[in-house]
Phi, psi and omega in degrees: 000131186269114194249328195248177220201098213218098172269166156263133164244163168281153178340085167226169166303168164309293180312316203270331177291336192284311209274001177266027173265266170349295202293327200258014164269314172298304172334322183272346195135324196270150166244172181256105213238309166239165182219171201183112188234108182295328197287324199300298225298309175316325170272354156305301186265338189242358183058055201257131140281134173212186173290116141029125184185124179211145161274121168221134192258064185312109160230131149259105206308316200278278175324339194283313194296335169297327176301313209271353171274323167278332178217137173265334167267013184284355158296007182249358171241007165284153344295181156286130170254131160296077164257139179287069205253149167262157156230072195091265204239356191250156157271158179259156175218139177222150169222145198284135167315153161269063164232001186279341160295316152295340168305273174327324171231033178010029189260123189285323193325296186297007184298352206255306222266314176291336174280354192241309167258020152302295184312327135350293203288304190313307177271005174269359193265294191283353177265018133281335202255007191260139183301000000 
């Protein structure tokens, strides 16, 4: 089963990939309510070097509250989360699919709130990946 939602961008910095991930996540609805930037904390606690890697904990308050009017444990799987990863010379921008939530909890209810924020997830994706 396929969980992710996955653009390649072209050859940019981190940084710059990081901040049109926000802007075309904002377009949509989403705010960023957490961030988790993997490479510090790994080379922080394991003293581990690895590649560019950040987590953003993307929610949009109106989906989220719909999801959560149908399943209340449907919080373990909120926010969405977003990752910014490099891969060799391109950056990755990966979103967990929201249909893994109906997948998961098989409650047909979250089919309409996973449908909107595919749809969602799907065009802030493509306005990274657009020329």
């Amino acid at each position: 089963m396929s969980y992710d939602r996955t653009v390649r961008l072209a050859a940019t910095d981190f940084d710059t990939a990081v901040a049109a991930v926000r802007r075309a996540l904002a377009d949509q609805g989403f705010g960023v309510l957490t961030e988790i930037d993997v490479t510090a904390t790994l080379k922080a606690k394991l003293d581990h070097d690895m590649e560019e890697y950040l987590i953003l904990g993307a929610c949009n308050p109106p989906l989220a509250h719909r999801a959560l009017e149908a399943d209340r444990s449907i919080g373990l799987l909120l926010p969405c989360n977003v990752v910014v990863r490099r891969d060799g010379d391109h950056m990755l921008v990966q979103a967990l699919d929201p249909g893994t939530m109906v997948t998961l909890t098989g409650l047909d209810a979250l089919g309409p709130v996973a449908e909107e924020a595919t749809a969602r997830l799907d065009a802030a994706l493509a306005a990274l990946s657009a020329p």
